[in-house]
PDB file of N, CA, C and O in Angstrom:
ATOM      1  N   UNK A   1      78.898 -27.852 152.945  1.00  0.00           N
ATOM      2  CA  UNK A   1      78.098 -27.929 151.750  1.00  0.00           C
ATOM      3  C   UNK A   1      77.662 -26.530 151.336  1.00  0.00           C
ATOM      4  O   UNK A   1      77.025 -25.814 152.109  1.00  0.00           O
ATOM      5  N   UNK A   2      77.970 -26.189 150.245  1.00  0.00           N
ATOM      6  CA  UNK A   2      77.569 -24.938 149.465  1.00  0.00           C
ATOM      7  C   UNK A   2      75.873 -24.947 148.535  1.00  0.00           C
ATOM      8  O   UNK A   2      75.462 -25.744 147.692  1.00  0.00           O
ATOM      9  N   UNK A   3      75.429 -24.117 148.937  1.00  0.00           N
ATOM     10  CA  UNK A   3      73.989 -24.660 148.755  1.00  0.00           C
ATOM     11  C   UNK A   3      74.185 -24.154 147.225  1.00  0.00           C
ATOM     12  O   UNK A   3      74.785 -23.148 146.847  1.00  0.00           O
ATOM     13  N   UNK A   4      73.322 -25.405 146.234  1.00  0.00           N
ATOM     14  CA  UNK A   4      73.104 -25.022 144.596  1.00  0.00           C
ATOM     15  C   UNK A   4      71.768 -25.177 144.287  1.00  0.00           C
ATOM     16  O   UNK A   4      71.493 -25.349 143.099  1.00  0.00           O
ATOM     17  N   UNK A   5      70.602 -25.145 145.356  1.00  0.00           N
ATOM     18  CA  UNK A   5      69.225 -25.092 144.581  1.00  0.00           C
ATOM     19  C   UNK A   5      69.243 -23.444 144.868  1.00  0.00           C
ATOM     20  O   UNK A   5      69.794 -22.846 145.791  1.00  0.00           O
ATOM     21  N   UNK A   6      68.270 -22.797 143.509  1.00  0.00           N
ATOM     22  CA  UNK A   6      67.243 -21.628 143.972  1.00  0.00           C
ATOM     23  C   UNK A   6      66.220 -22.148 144.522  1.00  0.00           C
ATOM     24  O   UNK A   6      66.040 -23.355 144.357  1.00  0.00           O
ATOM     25  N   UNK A   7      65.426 -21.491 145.198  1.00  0.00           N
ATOM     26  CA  UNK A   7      64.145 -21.571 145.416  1.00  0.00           C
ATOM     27  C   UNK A   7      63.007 -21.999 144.812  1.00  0.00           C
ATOM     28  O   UNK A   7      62.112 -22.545 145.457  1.00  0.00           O
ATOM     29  N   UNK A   8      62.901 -21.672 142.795  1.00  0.00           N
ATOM     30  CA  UNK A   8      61.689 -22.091 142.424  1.00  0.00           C
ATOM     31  C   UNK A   8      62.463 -24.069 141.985  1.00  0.00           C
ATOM     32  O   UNK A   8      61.696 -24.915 141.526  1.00  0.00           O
ATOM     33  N   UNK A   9      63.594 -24.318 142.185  1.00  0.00           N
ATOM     34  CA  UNK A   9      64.009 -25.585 142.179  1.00  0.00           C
ATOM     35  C   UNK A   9      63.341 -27.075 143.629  1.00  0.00           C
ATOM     36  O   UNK A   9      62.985 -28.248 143.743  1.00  0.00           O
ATOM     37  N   UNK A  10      63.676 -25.320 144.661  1.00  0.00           N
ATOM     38  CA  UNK A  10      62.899 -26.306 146.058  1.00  0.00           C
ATOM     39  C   UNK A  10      61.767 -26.353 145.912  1.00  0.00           C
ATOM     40  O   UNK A  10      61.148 -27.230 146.514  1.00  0.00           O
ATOM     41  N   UNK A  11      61.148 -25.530 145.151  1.00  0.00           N
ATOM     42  CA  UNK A  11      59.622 -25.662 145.093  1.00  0.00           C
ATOM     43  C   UNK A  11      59.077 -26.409 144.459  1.00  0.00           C
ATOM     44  O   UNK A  11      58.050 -27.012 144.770  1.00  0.00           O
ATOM     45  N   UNK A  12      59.900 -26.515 143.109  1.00  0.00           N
ATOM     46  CA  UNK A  12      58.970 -27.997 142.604  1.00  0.00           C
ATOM     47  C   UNK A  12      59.061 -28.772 143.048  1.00  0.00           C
ATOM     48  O   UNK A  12      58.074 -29.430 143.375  1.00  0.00           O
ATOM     49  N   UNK A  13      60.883 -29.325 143.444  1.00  0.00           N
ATOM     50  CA  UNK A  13      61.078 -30.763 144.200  1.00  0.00           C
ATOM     51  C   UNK A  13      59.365 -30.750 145.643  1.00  0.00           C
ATOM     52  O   UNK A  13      58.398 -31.511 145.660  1.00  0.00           O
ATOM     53  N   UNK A  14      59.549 -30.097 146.166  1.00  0.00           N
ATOM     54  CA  UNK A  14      58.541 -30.298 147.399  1.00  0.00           C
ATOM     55  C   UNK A  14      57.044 -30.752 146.360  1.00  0.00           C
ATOM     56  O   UNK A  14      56.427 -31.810 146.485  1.00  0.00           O
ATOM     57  N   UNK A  15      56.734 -29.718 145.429  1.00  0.00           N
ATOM     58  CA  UNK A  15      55.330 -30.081 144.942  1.00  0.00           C
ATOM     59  C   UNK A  15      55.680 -31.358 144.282  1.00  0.00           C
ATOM     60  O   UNK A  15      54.585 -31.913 144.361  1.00  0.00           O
ATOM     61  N   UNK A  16      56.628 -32.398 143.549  1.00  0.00           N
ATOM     62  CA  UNK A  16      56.484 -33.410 142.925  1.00  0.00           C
ATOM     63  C   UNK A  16      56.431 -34.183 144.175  1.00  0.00           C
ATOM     64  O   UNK A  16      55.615 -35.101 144.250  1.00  0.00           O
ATOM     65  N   UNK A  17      57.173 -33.929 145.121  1.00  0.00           N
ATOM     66  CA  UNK A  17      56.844 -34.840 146.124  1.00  0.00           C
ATOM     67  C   UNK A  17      55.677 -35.262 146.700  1.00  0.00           C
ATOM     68  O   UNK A  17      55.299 -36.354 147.123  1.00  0.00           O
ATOM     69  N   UNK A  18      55.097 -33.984 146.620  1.00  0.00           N
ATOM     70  CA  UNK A  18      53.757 -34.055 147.189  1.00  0.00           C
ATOM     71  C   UNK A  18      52.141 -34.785 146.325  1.00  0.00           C
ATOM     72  O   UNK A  18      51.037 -35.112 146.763  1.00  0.00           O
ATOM     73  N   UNK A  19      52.681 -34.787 145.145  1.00  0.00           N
ATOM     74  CA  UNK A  19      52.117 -35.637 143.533  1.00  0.00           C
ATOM     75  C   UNK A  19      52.701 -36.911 144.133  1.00  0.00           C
ATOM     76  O   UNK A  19      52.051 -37.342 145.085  1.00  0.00           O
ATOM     77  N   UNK A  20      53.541 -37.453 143.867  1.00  0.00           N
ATOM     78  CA  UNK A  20      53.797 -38.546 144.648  1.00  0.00           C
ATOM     79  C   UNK A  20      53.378 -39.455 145.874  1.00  0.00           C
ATOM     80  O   UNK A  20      53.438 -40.677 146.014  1.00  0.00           O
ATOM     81  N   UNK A  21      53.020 -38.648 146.553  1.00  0.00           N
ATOM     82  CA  UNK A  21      52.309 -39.276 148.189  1.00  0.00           C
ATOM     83  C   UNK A  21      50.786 -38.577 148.148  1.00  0.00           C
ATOM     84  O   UNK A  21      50.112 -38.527 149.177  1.00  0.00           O
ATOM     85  N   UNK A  22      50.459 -38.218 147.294  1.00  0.00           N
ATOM     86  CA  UNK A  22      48.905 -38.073 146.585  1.00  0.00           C
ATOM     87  C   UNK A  22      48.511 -39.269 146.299  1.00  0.00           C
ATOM     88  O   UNK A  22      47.554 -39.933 146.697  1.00  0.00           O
ATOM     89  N   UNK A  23      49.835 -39.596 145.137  1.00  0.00           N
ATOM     90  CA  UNK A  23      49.404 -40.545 144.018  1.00  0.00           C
ATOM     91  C   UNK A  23      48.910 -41.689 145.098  1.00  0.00           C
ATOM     92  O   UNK A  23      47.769 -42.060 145.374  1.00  0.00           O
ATOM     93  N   UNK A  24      50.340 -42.161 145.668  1.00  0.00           N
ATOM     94  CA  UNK A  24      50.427 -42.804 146.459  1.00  0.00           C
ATOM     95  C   UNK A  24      49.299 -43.263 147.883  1.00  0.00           C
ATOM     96  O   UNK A  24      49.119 -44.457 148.125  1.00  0.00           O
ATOM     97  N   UNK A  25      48.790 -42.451 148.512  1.00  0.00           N
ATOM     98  CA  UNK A  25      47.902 -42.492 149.044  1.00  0.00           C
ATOM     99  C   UNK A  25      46.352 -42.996 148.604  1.00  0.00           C
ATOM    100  O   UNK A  25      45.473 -43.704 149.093  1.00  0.00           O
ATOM    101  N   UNK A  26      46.560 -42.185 147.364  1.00  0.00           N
ATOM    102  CA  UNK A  26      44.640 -42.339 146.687  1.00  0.00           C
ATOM    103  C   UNK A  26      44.914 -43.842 146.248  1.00  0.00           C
ATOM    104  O   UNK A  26      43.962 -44.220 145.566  1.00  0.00           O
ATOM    105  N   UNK A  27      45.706 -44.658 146.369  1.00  0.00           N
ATOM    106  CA  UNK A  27      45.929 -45.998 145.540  1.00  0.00           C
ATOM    107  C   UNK A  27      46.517 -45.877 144.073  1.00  0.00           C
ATOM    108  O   UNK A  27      47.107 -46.912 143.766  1.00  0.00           O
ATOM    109  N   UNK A  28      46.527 -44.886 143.050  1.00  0.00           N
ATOM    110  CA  UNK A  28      46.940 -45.092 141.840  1.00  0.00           C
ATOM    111  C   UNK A  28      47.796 -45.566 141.692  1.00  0.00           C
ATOM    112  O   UNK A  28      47.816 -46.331 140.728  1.00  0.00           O
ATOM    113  N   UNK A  29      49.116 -45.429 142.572  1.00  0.00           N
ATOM    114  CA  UNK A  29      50.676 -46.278 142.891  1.00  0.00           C
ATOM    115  C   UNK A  29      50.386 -46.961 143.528  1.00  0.00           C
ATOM    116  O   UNK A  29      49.527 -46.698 144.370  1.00  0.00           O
ATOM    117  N   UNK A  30      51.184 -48.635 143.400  1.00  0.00           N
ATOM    118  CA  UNK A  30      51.597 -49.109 144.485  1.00  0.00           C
ATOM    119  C   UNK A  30      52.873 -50.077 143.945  1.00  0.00           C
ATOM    120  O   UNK A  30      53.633 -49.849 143.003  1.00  0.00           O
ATOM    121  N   UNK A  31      52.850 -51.138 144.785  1.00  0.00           N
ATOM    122  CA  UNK A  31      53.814 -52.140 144.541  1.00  0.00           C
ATOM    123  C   UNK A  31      55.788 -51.333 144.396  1.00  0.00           C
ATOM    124  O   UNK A  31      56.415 -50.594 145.154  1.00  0.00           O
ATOM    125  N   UNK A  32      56.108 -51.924 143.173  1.00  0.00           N
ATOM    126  CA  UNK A  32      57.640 -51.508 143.918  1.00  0.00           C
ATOM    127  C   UNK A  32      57.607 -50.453 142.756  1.00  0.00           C
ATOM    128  O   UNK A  32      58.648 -50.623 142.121  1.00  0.00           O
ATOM    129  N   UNK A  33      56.870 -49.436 142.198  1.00  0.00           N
ATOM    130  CA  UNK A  33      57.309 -48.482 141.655  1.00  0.00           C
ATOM    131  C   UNK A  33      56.592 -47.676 142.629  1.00  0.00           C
ATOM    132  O   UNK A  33      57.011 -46.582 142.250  1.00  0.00           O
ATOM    133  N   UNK A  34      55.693 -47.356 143.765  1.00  0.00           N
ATOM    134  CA  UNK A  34      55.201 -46.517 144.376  1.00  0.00           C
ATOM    135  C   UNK A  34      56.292 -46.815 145.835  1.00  0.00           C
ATOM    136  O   UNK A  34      56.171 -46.087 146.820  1.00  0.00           O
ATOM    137  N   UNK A  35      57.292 -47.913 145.809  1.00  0.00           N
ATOM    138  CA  UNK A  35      58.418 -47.680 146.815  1.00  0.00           C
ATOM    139  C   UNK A  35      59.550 -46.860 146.261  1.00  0.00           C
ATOM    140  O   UNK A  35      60.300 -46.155 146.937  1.00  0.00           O
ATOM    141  N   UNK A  36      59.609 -47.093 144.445  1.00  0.00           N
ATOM    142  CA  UNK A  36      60.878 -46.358 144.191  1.00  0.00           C
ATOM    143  C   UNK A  36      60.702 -44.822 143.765  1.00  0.00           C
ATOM    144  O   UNK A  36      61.567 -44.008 143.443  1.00  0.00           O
ATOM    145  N   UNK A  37      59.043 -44.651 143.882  1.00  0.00           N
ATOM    146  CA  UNK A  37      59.158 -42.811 144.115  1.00  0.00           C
ATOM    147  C   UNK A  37      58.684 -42.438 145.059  1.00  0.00           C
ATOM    148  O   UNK A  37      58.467 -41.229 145.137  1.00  0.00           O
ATOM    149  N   UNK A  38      58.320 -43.324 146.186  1.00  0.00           N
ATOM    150  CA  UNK A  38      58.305 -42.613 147.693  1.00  0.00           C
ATOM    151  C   UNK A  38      59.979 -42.536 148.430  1.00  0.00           C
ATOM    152  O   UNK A  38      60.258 -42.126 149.557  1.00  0.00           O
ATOM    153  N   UNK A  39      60.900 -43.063 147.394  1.00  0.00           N
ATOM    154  CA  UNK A  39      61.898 -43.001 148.123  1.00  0.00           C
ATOM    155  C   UNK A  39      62.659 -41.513 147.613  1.00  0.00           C
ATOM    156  O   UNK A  39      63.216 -40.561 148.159  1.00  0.00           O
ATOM    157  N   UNK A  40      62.238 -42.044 145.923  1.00  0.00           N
ATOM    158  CA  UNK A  40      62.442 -40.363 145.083  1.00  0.00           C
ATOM    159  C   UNK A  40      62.008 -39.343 146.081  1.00  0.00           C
ATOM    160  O   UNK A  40      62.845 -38.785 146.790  1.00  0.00           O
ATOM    161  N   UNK A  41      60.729 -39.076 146.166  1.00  0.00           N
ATOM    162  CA  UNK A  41      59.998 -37.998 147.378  1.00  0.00           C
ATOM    163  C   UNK A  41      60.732 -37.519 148.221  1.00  0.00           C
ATOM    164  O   UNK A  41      61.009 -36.324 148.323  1.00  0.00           O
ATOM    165  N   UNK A  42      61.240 -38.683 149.126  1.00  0.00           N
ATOM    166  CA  UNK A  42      62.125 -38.327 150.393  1.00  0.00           C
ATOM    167  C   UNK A  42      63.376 -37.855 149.908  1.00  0.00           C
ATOM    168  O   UNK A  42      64.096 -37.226 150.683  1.00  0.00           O
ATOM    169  N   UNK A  43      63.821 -38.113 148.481  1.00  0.00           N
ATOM    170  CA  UNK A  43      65.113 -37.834 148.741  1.00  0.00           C
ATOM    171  C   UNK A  43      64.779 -35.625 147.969  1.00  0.00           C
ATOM    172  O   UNK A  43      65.399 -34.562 148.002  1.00  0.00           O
ATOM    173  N   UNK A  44      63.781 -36.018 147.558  1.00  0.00           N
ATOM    174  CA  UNK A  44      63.551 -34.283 146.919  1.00  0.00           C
ATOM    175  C   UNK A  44      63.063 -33.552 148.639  1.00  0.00           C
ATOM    176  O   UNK A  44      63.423 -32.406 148.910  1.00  0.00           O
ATOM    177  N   UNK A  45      62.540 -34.081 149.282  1.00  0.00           N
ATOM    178  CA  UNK A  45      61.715 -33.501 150.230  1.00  0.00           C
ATOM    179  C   UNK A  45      63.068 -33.109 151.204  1.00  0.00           C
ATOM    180  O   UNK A  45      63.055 -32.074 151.870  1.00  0.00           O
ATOM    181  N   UNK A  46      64.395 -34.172 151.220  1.00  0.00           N
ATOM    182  CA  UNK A  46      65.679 -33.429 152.284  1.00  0.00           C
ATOM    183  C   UNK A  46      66.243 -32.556 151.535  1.00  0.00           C
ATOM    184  O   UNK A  46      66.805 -31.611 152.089  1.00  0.00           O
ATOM    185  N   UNK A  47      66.238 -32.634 150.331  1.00  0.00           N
ATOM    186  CA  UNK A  47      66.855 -31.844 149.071  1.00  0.00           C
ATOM    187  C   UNK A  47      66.687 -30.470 149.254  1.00  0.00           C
ATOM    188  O   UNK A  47      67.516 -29.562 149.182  1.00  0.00           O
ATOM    189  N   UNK A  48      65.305 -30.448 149.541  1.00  0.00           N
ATOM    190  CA  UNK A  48      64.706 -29.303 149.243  1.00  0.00           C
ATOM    191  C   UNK A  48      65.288 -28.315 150.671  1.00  0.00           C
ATOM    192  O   UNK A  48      65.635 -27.135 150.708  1.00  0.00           O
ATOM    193  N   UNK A  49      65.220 -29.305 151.708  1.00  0.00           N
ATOM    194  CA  UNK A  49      65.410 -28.044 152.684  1.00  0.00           C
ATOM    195  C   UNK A  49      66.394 -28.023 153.168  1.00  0.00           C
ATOM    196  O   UNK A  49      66.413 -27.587 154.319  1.00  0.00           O
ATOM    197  N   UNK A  50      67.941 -28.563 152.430  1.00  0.00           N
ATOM    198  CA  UNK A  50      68.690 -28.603 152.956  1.00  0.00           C
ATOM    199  C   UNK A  50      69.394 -27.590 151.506  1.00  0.00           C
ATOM    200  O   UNK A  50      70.595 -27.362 151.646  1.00  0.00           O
ATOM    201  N   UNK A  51      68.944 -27.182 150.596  1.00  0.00           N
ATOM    202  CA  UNK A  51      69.358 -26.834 149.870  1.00  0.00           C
ATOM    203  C   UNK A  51      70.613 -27.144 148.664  1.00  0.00           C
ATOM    204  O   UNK A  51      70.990 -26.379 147.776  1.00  0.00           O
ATOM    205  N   UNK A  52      71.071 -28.464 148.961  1.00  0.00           N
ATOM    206  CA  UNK A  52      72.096 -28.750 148.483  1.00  0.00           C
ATOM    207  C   UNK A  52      71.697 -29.850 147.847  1.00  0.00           C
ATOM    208  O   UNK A  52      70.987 -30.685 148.407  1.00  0.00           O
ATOM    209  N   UNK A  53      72.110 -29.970 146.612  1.00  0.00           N
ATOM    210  CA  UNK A  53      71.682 -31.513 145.737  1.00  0.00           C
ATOM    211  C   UNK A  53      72.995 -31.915 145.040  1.00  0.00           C
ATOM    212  O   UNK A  53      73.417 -31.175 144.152  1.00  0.00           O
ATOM    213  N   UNK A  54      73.816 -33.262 145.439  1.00  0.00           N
ATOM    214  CA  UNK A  54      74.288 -33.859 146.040  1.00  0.00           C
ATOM    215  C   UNK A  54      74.845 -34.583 144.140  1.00  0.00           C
ATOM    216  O   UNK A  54      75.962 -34.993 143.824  1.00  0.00           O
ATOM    217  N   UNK A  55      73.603 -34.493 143.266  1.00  0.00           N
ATOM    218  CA  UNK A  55      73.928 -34.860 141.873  1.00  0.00           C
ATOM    219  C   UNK A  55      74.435 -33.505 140.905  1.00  0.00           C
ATOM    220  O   UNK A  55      74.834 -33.599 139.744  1.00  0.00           O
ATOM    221  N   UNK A  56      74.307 -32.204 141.718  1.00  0.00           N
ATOM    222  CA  UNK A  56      74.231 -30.914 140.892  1.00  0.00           C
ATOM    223  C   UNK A  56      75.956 -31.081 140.859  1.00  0.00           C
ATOM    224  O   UNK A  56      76.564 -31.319 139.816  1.00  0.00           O
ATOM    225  N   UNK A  57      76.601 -30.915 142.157  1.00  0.00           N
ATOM    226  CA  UNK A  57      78.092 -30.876 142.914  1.00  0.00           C
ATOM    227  C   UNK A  57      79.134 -31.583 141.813  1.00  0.00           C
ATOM    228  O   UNK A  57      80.278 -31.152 141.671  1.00  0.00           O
ATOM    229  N   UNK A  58      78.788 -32.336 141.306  1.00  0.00           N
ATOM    230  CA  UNK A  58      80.596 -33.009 140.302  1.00  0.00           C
ATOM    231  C   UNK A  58      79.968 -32.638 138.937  1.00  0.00           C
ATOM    232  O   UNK A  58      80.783 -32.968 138.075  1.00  0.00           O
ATOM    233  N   UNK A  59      78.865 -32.091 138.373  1.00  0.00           N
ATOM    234  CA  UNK A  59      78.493 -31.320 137.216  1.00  0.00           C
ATOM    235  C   UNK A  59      78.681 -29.444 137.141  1.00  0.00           C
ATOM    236  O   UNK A  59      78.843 -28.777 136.119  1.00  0.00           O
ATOM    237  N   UNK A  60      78.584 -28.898 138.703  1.00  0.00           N
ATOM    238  CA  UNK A  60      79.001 -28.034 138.551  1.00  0.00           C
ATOM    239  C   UNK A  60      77.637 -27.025 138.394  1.00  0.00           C
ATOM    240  O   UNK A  60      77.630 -25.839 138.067  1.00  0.00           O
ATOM    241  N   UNK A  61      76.625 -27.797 138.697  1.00  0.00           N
ATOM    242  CA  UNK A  61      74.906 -27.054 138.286  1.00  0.00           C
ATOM    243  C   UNK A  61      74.742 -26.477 139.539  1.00  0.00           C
ATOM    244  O   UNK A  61      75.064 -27.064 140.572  1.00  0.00           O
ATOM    245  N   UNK A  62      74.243 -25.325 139.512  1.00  0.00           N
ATOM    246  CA  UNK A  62      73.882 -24.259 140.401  1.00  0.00           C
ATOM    247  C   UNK A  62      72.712 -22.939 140.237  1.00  0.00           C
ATOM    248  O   UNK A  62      72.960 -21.821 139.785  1.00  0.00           O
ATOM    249  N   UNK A  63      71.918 -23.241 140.542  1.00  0.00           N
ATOM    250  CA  UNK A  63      70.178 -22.894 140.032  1.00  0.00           C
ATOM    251  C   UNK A  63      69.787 -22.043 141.030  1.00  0.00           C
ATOM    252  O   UNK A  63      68.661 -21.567 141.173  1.00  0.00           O
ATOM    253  N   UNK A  64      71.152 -21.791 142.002  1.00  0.00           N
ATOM    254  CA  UNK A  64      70.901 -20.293 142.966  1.00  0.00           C
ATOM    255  C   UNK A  64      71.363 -19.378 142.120  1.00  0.00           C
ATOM    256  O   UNK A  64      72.091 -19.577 141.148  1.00  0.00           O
ATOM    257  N   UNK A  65      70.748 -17.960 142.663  1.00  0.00           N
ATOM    258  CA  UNK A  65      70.837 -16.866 142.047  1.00  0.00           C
ATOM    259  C   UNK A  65      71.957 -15.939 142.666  1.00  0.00           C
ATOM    260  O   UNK A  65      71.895 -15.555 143.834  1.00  0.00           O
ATOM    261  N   UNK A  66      72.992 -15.604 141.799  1.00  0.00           N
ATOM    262  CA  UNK A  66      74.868 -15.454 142.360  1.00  0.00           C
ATOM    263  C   UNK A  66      74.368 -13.612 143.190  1.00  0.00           C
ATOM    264  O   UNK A  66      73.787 -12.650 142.688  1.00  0.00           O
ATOM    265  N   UNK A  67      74.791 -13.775 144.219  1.00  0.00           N
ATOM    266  CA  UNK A  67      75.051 -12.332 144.599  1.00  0.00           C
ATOM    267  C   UNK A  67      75.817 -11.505 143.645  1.00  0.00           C
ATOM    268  O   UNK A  67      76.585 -12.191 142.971  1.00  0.00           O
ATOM    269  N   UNK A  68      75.843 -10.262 143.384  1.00  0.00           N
ATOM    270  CA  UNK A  68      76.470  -9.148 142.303  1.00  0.00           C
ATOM    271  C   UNK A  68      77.599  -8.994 143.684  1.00  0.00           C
ATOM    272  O   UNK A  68      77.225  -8.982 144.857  1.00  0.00           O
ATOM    273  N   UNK A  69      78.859  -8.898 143.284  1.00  0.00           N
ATOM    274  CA  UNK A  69      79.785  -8.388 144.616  1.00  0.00           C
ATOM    275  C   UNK A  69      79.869  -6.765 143.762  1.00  0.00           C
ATOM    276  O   UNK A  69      79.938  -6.412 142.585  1.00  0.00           O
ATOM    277  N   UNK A  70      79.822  -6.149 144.949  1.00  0.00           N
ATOM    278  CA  UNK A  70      79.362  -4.626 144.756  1.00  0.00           C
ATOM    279  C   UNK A  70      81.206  -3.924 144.363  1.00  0.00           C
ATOM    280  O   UNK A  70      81.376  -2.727 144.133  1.00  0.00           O
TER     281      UNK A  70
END
C-alpha cells in the first residue's frame, strides 16, 4: 500500500472522530445513526494511521505532499 493521506488529512479524520465519540458519549447520538458514525470513526481513526485510504486508490486522490526528485 502506497500511502495517499498528508498529514493535515490525518488530522482531521482523527479530530472528526473524536466529535463523534464526544457526541456519542455526552448522549446527543444514539440509536443506529450513532452506530453508523462510530463505525465511520473507526474506519477514519485506522485511516489515519495507516495512512492509506482505501476510497482515494481507484480515483487516483493523493493529499501527500510529492517529494521534488533532485
Amino acid at each position: 500500500m502506497k500511502k495517499n493521506m498528508g498529514n493535515a488529512d490525518r488530522v482531521l479524520r482523527v479530530v472528526v472522530a473524536a466529535i463523534i465519540a464526544t457526541l456519542y458519549n455526552a448522549g446527543i447520538i444514539s440509536g443506529i445513526l450513532a452506530i453508523i458514525l462510530l463505525v465511520l470513526a473507526g474506519v477514519f481513526i485506522l485511516t489515519s494511521f495507516v495512512s492509506f485510504c482505501p476510497l482515494y486508490a481507484p480515483f487516483g486522490i493523493s493529499t501527500c505532499k510529492m517529494k521534488e526528485k533532485e
